[in-house]
Residue frames as qw, qx, qy, qz and C-alpha x, y, z in Angstrom:
[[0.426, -0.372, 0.125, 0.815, 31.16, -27.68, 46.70],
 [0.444, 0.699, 0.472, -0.303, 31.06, -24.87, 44.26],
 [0.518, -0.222, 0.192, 0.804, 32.76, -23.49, 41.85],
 [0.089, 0.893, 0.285, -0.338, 32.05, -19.59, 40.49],
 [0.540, 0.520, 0.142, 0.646, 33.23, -17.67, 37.84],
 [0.500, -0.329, -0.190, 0.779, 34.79, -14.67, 39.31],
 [0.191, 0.831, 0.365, 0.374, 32.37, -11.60, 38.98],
 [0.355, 0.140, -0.310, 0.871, 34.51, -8.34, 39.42],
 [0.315, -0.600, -0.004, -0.736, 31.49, -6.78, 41.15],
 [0.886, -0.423, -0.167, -0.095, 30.63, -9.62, 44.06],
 [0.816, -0.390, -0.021, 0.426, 34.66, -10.45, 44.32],
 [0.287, 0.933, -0.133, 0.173, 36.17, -6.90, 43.57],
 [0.499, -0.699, 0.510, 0.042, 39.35, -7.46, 46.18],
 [0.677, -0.081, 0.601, 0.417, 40.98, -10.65, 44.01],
 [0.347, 0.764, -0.188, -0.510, 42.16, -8.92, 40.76],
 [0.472, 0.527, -0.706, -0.037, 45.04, -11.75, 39.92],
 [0.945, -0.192, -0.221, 0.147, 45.84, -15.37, 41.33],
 [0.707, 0.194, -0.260, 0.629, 49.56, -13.56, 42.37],
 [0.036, 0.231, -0.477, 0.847, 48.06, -10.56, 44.61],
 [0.696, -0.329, -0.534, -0.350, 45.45, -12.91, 45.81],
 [0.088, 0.370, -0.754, 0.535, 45.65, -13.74, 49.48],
 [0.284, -0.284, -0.914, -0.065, 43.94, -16.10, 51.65],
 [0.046, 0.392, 0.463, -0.794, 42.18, -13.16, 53.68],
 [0.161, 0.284, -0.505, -0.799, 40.88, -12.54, 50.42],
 [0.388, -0.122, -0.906, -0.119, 39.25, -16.09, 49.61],
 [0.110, -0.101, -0.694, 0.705, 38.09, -15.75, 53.36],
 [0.211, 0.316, 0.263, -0.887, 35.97, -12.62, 52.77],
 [0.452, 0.202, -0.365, -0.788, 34.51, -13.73, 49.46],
 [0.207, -0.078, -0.973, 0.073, 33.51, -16.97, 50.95],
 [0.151, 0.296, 0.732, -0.595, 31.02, -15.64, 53.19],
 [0.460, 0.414, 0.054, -0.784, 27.64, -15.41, 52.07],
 [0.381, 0.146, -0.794, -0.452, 28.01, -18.62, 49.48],
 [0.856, 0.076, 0.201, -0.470, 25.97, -21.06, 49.35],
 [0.167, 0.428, -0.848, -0.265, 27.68, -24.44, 49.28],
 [0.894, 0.026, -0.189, -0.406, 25.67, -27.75, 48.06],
 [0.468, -0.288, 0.835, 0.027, 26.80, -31.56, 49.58],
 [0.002, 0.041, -0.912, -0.408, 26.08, -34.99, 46.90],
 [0.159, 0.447, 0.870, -0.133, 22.17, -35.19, 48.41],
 [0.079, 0.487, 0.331, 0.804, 21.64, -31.37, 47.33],
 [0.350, -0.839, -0.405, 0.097, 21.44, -30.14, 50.36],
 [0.377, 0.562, 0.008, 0.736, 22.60, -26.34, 50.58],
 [0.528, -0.623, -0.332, 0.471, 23.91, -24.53, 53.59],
 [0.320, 0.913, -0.111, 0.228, 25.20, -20.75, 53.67],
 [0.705, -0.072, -0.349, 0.613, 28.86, -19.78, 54.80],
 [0.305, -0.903, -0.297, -0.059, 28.23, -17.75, 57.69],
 [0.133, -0.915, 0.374, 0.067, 32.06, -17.12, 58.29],
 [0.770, 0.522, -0.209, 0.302, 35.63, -18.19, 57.53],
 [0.161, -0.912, 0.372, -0.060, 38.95, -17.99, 59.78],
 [0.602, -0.601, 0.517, 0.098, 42.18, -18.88, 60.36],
 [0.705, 0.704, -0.072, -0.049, 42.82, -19.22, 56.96],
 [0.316, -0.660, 0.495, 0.469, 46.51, -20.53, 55.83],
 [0.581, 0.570, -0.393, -0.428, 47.75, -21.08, 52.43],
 [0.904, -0.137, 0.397, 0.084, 48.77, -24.95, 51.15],
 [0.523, -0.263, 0.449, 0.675, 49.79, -23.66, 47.57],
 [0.226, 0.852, 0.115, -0.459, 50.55, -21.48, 45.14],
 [0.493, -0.141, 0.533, 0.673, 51.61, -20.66, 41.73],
 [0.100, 0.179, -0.243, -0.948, 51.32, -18.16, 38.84],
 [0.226, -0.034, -0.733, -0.640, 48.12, -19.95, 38.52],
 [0.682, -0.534, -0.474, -0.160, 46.07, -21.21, 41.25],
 [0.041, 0.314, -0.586, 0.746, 46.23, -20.19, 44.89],
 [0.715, -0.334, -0.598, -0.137, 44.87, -22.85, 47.71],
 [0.234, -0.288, 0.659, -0.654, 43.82, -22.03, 51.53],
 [0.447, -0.459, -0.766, 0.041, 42.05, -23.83, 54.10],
 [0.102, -0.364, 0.368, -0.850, 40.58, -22.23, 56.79],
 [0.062, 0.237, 0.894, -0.376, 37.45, -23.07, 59.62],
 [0.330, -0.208, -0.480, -0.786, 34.16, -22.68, 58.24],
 [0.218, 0.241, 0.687, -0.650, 31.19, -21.70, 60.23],
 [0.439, -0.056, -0.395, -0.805, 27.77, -22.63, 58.98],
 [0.594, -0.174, 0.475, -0.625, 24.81, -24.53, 60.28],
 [0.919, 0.050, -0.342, -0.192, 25.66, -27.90, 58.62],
 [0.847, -0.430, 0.286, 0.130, 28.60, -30.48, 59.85],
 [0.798, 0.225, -0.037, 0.557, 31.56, -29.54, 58.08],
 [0.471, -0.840, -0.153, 0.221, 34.34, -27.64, 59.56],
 [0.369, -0.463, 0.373, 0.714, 36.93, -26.77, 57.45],
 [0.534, 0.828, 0.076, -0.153, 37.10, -24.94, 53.58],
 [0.463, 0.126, 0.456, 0.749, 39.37, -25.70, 50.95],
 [0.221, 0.858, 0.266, -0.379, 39.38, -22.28, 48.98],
 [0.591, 0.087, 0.495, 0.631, 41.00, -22.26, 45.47],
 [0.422, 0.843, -0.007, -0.334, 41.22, -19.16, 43.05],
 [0.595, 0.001, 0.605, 0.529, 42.68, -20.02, 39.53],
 [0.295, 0.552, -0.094, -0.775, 43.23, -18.40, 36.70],
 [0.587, 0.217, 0.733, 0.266, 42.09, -20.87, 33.65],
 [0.430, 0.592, 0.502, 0.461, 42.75, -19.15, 30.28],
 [0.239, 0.418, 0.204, 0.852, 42.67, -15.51, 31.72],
 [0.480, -0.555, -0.301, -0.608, 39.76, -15.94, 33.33],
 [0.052, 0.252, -0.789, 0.557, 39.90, -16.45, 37.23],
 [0.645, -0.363, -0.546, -0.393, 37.39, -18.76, 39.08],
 [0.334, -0.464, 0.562, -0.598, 36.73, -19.59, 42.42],
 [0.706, -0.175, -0.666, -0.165, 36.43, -23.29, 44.16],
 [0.189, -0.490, 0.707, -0.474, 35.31, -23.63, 47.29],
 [0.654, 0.133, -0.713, -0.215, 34.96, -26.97, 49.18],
 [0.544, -0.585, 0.235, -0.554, 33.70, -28.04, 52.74],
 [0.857, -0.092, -0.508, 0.013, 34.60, -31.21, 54.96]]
């Protein structure tokens, strides 16, 4: 998985964790690069069907289907704000 410090140029659309939205998450997914335990690294070629699991004034979790050319098919996608600062986690399986 990875987890990113929210640069406001790369993820300009998420401003807050409260007018966040998983379509959001979605778009700023594509293009990562996510690593498995052996360090092998795959890109995310796309993202749909995104729904939220949960939220609060702090952290906002979707899943959605995740297309890339390893063997995992779904994406946990977390944005949080820790301290001010807002991060991004995403996760594959």
């Amino acid at each position: 998985y990875i987890d990113r410090y929210l640069d406001a140029d790369a993820y300009h659309s998420i401003s807050s964790v409260q007018d966040a939205t998983c379509e959001d998450l979605q778009k700023s997914a594509i293009g990562q690069e996510l690593k498995n335990e052996t360090g092998a690294t795959w890109e995310v070629k796309g993202v749909r069907n995104s729904i939220e699991i949960s939220r609060n004034d702090n952290e906002l979790v979707c899943v959605g289907e995740l297309l890339t050319a390893g063997n995992y098919s779904m994406l946990t996608m977390t944005v949080s704000d820790w301290e001010g600062e807002l991060w991004v986690q995403y996760q594959a399986y």
